[in-house]
BASEVEX-946505 format. One record per residue (C-alpha): x, y, z. Coordinates in pm, whole numbers, plus 50000, padded with zeros to 5 digits. Example, Ala and Ser with C-alpha at 12.3 -4.5 7.8 and 13.67 -1.06 7.14 Angstrom:
NODE      c1      c2      c3
NODE   51230   49550   50780
NODE   51367   49894   50714
***
This chain:
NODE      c1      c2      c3
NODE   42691   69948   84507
NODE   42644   70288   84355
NODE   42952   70288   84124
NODE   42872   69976   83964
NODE   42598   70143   83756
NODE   42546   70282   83403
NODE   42723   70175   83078
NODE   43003   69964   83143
NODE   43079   70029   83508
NODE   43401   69882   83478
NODE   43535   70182   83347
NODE   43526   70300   83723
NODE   43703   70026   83931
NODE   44097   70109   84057
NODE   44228   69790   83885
NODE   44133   69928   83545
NODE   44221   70250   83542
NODE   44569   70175   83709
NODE   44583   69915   83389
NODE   44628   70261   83130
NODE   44942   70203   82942
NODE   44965   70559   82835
NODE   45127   70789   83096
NODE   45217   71122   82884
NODE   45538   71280   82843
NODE   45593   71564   83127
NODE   45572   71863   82865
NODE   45207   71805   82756
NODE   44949   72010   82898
NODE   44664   71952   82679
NODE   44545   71612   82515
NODE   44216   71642   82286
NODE   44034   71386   82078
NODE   43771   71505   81766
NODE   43589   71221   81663
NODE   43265   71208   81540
NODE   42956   71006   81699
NODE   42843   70863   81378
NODE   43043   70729   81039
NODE   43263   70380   81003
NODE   43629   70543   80984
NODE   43513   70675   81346
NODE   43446   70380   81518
NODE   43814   70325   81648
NODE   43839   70711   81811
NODE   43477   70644   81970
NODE   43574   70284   82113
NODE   43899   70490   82231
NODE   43725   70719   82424
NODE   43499   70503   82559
NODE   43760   70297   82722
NODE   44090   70478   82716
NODE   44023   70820   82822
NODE   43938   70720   83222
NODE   44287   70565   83218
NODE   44433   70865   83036
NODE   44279   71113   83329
NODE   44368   70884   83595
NODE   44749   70793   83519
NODE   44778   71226   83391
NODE   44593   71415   83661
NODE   44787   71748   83569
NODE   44684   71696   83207
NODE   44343   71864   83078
NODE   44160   71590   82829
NODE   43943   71734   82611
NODE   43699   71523   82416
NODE   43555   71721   82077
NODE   43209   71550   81909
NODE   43106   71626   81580
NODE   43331   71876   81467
NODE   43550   71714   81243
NODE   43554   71512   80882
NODE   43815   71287   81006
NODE   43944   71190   81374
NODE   44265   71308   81523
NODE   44459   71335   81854
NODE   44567   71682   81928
NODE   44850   71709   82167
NODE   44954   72098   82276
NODE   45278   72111   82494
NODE   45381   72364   82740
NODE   45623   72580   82499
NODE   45332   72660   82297
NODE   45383   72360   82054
NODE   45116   72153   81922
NODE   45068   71817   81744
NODE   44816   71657   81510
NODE   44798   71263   81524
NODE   44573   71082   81264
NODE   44365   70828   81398
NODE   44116   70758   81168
NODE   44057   70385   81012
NODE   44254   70272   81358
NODE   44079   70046   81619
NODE   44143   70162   81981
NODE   44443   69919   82052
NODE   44637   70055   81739
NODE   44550   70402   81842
NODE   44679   70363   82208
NODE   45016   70206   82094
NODE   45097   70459   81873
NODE   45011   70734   82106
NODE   45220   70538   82376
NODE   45563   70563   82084
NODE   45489   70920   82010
NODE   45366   71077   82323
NODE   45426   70853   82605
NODE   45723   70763   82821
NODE   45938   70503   82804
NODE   45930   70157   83005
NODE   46284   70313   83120
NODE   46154   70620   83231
NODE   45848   70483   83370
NODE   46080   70243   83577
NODE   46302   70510   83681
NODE   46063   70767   83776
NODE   45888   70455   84050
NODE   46260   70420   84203
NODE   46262   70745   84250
NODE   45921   70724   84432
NODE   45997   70462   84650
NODE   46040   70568   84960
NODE   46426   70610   85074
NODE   46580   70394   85365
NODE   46549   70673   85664
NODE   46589   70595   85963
NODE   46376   70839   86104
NODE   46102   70535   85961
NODE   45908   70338   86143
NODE   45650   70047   86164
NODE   45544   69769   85941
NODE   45799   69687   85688
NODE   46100   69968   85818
NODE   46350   69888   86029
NODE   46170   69999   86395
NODE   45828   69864   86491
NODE   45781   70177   86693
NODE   45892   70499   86799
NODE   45945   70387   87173
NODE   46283   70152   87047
NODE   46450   70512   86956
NODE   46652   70588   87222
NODE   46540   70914   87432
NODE   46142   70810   87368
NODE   45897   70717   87639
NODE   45862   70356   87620
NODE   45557   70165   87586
NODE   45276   70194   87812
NODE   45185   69812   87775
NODE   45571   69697   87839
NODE   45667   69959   88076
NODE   45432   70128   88277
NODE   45409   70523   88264
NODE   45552   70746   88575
NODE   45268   70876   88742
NODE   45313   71235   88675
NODE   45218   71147   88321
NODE   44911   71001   88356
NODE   44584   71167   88355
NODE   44426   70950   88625
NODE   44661   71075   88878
NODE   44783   71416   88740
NODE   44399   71531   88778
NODE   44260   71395   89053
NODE   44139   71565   89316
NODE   44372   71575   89650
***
């Protein structure tokens, strides 16, 4: 398999990028990381980007991630909202899992938003539904639909076989 190549190709599977426990707060529109690639008090911010930032992209597709190298003494998480706001999060002496449970306090959602926000996408109980798991296994039980062809054969106006044959 193609995917399954380079560093740590886990980093690319479904299951762990729908495991990110950071989903971002609607009003951010910008999340950037400055870390440096070398340097002790650094380690945390480069482990976090190394793992976290996949998840962070795939659970906030409308949010750019930015990922600075080498331009900074110490690390920090710079979030920029969409009323021109901006904040500055220290991360430096932190190991990733500290990092991403702070973030999750100060920039994430709640579990009770989180929770309320898949209700909401759940699909709604319409009747207009139909097939596996809805109330209707197919359009033909809704009255005024052709039936079937393999329960109740077609008139033969509607088929092709005798509609365009030659007479």
């Amino acid at each position: 398999m193609p995917f399954m190549k380079g560093r740590e190709p886990i980093r690319r599977t479904l299951n762990y990028l729908n495991a990110g426990k950071l989903v971002l707060k609607d009003k951010v529109r910008i999340f950037s990381v400055n870390y440096n690639t070398y340097g002790d008090h650094h380690a945390g911010a480069r482990d976090f980007v190394f793992w976290n930032i996949p998840q962070i992209q795939f659970k906030n597709p409308e949010v750019q991630v930015l990922t600075l190298k080498n331009l900074t003494p110490s690390p920090f998480v710079r979030c920029y909202f969409e009323d021109g706001r901006d904040m500055l999060i220290d991360i430096e002496g932190r190991n990733k899992d500290d990092i991403i449970q702070h973030l999750v306090q100060v920039v994430g959602k709640t579990r009770e938003q989180l929770d309320a926000e898949a209700r909401l996408k759940e699909s709604k109980d319409n009747p207009a539904n139909f097939g596996y798991g809805c109330g209707r296994h197919c359009i033909c039980e809704i009255p005024g639909q052709v039936r079937c062809p393999g329960t109740v054969p077609l008139p033969e106006q509607m088929r092709g076989k005798f509609k365009f044959a030659p007479k």
